[in-house]
C-alpha positions as MATLAB code, in Angstrom:
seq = 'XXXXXXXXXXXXXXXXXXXXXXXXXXXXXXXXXXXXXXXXXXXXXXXXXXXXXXXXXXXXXXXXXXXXXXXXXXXXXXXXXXXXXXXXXXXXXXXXXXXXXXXXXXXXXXXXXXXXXXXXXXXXXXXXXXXXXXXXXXXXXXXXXXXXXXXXXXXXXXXXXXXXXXXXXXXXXXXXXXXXXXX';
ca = [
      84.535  108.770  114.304;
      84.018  107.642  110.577;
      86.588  106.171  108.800;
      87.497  108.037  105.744;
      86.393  106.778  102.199;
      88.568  105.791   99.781;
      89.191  107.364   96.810;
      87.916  105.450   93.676;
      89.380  106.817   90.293;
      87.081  104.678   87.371;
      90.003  104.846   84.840;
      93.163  105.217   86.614;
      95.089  102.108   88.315;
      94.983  102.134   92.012;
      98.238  100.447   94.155;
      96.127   98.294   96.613;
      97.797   96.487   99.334;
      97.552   94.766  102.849;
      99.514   92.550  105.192;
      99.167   89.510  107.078;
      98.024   90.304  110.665;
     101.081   91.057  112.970;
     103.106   90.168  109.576;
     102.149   86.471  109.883;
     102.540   84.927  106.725;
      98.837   84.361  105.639;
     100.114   82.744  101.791;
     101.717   79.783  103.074;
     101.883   77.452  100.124;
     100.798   77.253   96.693;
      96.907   76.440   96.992;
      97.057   79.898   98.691;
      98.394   81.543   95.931;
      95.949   79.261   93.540;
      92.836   80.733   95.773;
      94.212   84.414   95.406;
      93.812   83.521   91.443;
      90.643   81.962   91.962;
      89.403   85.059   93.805;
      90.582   87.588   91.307;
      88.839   85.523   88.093;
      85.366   85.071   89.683;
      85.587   88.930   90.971;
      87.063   89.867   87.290;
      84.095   87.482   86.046;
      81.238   89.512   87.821;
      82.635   92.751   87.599;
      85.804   93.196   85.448;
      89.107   94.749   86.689;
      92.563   94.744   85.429;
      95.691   94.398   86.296;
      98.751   95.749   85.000;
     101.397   94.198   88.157;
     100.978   91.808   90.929;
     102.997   90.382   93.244;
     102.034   88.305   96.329;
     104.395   87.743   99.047;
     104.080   85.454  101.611;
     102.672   87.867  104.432;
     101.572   90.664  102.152;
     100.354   91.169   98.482;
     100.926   94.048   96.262;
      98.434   94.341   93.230;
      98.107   97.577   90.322;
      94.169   97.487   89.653;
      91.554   99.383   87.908;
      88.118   98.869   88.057;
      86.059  100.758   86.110;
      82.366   99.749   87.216;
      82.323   98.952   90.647;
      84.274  101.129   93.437;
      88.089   99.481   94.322;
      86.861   99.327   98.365;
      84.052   97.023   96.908;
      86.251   94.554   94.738;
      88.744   94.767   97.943;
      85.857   94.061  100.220;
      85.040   91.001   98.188;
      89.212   89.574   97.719;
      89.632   90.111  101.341;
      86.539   89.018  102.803;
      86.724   85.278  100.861;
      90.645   85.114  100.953;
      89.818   85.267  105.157;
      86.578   82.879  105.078;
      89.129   80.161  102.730;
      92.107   80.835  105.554;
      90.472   80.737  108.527;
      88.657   77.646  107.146;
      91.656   75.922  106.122;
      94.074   77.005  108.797;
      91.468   76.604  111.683;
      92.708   79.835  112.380;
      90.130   82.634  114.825;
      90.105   86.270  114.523;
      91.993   88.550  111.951;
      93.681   87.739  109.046;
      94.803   91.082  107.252;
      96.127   93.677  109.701;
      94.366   95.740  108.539;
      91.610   97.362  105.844;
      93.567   97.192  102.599;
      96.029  100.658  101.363;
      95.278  102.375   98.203;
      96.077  105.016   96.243;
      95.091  105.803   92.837;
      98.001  106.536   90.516;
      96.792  109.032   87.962;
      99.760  109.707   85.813;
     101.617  107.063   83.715;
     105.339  107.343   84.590;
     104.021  107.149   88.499;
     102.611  103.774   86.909;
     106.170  102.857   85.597;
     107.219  103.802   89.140;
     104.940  102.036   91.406;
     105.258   98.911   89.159;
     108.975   98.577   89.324;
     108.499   98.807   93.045;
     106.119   95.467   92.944;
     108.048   93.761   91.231;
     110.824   94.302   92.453;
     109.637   92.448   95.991;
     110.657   89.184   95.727;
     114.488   90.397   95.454;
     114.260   93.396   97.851;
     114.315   90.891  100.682;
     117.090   90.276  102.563;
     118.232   87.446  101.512;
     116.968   87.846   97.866;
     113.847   84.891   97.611;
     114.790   83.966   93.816;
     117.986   85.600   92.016;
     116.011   87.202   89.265;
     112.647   88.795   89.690;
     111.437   86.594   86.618;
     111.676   83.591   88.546;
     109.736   84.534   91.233;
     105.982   82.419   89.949;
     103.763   84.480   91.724;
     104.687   87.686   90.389;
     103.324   89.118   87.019;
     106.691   90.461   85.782;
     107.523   86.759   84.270;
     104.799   87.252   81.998;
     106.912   90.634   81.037;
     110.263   89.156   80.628;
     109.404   86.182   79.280;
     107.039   87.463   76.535;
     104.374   84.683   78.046;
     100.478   84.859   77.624;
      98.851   85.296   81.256;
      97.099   82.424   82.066;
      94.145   84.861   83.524;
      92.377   87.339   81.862;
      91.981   90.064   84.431;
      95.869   90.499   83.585;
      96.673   93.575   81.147;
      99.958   93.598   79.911;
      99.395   96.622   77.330;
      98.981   99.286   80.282;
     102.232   99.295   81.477;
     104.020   98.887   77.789;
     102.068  101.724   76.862;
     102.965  103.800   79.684;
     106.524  102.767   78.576;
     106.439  104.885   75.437;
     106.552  108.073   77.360;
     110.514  107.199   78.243;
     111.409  105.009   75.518;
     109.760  102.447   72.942;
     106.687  100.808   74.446;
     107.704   97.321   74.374;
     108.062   94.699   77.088;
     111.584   94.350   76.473;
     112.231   98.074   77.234;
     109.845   97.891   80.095;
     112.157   95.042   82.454;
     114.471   97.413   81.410;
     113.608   99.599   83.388;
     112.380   97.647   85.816;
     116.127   95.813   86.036;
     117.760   99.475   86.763;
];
């Protein structure tokens, strides 16, 4: 039996996601997190994407993407195929890393956006205990660049998406946004 295709919307965000196999923690320190970066510029640099919220956890990562010229199970196919070659290689580590394909689901309207946001970034304090005391301080997490009004240092990271989206509740501003987000 065939596995089922995913469904690839051009212009709408997608929530993609995956785990660490048998929830190992698979981003163990911060040249993890660096490579994840690394990853998502030279995809972004062959075929661009965006994205509006990110937040990688230590056995799981959460990102909001769109990619409007190539299919998301091809840019997915890419992340997760070199983010396992750069593990296994550095960990001396056999078998699977991601437990696994990848989940997503295209979000086609733009207060489900708001929505599915707030839920990334809200991960790092959802924990139990909380792993930072305030979402913004949580560095590998794109709602610092939200709260603290701060340039992303990458360009496959669009800020105006989610501000716009914003506008259908209140004022589309990043201030209004974490907000929300904070509720």
């Amino acid at each position: 039996m065939s596995r089922k295709r995913r469904e690839w919307v051009p212009y709408a965000y997608h929530h993609i996601y995956s785990r660490g196999n048998n929830r190992q923690n698979i981003f163990c320190d911060e040249t993890d997190m660096l490579e994840v970066f690394r990853l998502l510029t030279m995809i972004h640099n062959d075929n661009p994407i965006s994205i509006s919220a990110f937040c990688i956890m230590t056995n799981h990562y959460h990102f909001l993407l769109k990619s409007e010229e190539v299919s998301i199970s091809k840019v997915m196919a890419v992340f997760n195929k070199r983010y396992t070659d750069y593990y296994n290689r550095k960990y001396q580590h056999v078998g699977h890393v991601f437990q696994q394909r990848f989940n997503s689901s295209p979000i086609p309207f733009p207060l489900e956006l708001l929505r599915v946001s707030k839920y990334i970034h809200r991960n790092p304090i959802s924990t139990e205990p909380p792993m930072v005391p305030q979402m913004e301080d949580y560095q590998y997490s794109s709602y610092m660049y939200y709260k603290k009004s701060m340039t992303p240092p990458y360009p496959f990271i669009n800020l105006l998406d989610l501000t716009s989206s914003m506008s259908l509740i209140a004022d589309g501003t990043s201030l209004n946004y974490c907000g929300y987000v904070e509720k």
